[in-house]
C-alpha positions, -999 to +999 in steps of 0.1 A: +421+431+667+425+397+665+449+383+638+424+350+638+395+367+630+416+386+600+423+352+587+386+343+586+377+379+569+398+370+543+386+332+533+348+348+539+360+373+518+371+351+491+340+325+490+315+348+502+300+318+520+297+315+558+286+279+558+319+273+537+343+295+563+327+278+591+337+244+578+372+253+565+377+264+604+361+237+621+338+263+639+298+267+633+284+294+613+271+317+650+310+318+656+318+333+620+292+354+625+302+368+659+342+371+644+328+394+617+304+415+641+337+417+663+356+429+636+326+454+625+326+472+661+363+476+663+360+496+628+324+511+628+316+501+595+298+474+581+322+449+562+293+420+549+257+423+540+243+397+549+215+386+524+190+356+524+209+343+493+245+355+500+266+375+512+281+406+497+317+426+505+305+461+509+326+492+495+346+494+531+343+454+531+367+458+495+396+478+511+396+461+545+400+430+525+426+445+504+443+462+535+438+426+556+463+409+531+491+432+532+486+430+573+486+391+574+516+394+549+536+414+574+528+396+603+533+365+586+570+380+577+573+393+609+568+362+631+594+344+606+623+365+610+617+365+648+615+323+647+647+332+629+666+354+653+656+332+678+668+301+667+702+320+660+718+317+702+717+357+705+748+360+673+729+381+655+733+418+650+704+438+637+711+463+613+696+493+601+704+516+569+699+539+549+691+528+513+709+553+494+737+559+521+744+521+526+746+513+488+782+514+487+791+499+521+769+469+522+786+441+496+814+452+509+806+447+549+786+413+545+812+397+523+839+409+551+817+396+583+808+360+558+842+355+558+856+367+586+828+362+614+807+332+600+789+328+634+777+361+633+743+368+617+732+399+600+693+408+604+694+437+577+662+463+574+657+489+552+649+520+570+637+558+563+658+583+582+628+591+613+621+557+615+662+547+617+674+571+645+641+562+658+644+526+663+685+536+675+671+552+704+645+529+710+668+494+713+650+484+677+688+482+664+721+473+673+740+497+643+722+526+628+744+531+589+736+564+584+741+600+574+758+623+598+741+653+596+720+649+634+749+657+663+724+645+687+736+608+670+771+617+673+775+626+711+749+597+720+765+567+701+800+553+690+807+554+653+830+544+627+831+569+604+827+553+567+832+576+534+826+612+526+806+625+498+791+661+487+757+672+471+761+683+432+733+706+415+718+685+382+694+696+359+683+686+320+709+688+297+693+719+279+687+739+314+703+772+309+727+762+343+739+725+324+773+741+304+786+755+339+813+726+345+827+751+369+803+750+389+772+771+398+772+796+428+746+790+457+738+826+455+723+820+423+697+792+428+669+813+442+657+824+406+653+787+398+627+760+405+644+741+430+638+702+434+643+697+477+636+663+496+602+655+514+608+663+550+588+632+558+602+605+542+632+619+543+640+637+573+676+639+576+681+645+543+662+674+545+676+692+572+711+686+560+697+704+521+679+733+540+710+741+561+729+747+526+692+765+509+688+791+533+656+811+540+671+838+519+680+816+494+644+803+487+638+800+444+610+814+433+590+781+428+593+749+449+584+716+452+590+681+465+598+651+459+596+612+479+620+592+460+648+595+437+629+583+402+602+611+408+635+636+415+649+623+377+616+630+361+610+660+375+645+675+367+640+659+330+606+671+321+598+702+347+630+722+345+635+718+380+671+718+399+677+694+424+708+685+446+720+646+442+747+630+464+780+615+441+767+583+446+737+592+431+749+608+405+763+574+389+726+563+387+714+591+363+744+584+337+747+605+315+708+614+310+716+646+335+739+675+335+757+675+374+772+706+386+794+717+414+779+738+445+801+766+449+802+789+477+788+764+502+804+735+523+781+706+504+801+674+520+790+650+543+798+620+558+789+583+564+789+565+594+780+537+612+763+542+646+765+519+675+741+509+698+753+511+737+736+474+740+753+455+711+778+427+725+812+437+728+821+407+704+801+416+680+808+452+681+844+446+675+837+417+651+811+445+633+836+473+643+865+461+619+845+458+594+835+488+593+871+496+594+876+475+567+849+491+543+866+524+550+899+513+536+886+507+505+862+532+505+895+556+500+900+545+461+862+558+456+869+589+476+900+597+457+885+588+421+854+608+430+878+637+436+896+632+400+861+624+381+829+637+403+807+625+371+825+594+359+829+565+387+810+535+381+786+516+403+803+486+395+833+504+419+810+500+449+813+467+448 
């Protein structure tokens, strides 16, 4: 599909008026026409009708318009950060994370490499888990910041390991389960409604949570969820348990009651993953930073020991 011909959709589109597009393009009105009928027999659907009068988007004609923006948007976004990287002389290190995993590592990292690695630039992207290890094995990355929880990562790439944190059981405050500050047993949870991530969008995540809920272990209703604010509402409103990392625990407050898995090994670490390609400069430069971000990771570690409820997310910073 021609991005070109997108552009034009989108101004025919807009004014509905070939003569119009034509003369915003410097084109005649045949080559509009033969654009749009290109367009038309890549999709199989009819985008315009063309009347005697005017011309009308039809019902498919809407959404491709719709759908066209957010494309042009993306390529538009895509061929500026690649203008970017490549005026940059090959310093810069791309970097992919894991929203929730990264949270507390990122100020942290990019204020160390600002000041201690100016010449090294930092192409950061958001990533879901699939799409993360997938663009690690691919060459899409040069450091993958990550959950440890596929082994497959660990024997393929070098890593500096980052913080450690553990999965909690939360619930509404009036679930029968919220007054059990010593915890609740793993044994337990399959007479509740239980909360679990999407395997989709979060694939890693998942796999690490079905290790510790077992097929014997499966409650008697289940559901799932594809992003943390649906988990919260859920839990509030639906009665539902859920398992949230520490560090997510300090974004629900005090609206949730958090309780300790017993019986079960809930831990898990952080890491960042490094690709065999990255420049050994960078690496090291990237590397003790890393190192860096561990060291003073170890104050959150120990205060999340003493108080798993009560650290702030100011500390992450």
């Amino acid at each position: 599909m021609n991005v070109n011909h997108l552009i034009e959709f989108i101004y025919l589109a807009e004014t509905l008026s070939f003569k119009r597009t034509a003369d915003y393009f410097y084109v005649s009105r045949s080559v509009i026409s033969r654009h749009l009928a290109a367009l038309e027999e890549v999709i199989g659907v009819k985008l315009i009708d063309r009347g005697n009068q005017s011309a009308q988007l039809t019902e498919a004609g809407k959404v491709f318009y719709r759908e066209a923006q957010t494309v042009l948007r993306a390529y538009s976004n895509l061929v500026d950060r690649t203008r970017e990287v490549g005026r940059m002389d090959g310093r810069t290190v791309r970097i992919g994370y894991l929203k929730n995993a990264a949270r507390p590592v990122l100020v942290r990292f990019v204020r160390y490499m600002n000041h201690e690695h100016p010449d090294v630039q930092l192409d950061m992207t958001c990533m879901e888990y699939s799409e993360l290890r997938r663009a690690m094995d691919e060459g899409g990355v040069d450091i993958a910041l990550a959950v440890n929880v596929d082994p497959r990562i660990s024997r393929n790439y070098r890593s500096t390991p980052i913080y450690t944190d553990r999965f909690y059981a939360v619930m509404s405050k009036d679930h029968p389960l919220a007054g059990r500050t010593e915890g609740v047993s793993i044994d337990e949870l399959p007479a509740e409604k239980l909360l679990l991530p999407d395997s989709f969008v979060f694939a890693g995540l998942s796999e690490l949570i079905d290790e510790l809920v077992e097929s014997s272990t499966q409650a008697v209703a289940r559901e799932y969820y594809r992003d943390i604010d649906m988990l919260y509402l859920k839990v509030q409103t639906e009665g539902f348990v859920a398992f949230s990392s520490g560090l997510n625990n300090a974004m629900f407050g005090d609206a949730l009651a958090i309780v300790p898995v017993t019986g079960i090994d809930s831990s898990f670490s952080v890491s960042a993953f490094y690709s065999d390609d990255i420049p050994a400069d960078a690496y090291d430069a990237c590397r003790k930073g890393f190192e860096s971000c561990q060291q003073s990771m170890r104050s959150w570690d120990a205060a999340k020991e003493n108080d798993a409820i009560g650290f702030s997310m100011a500390s992450f910073e």
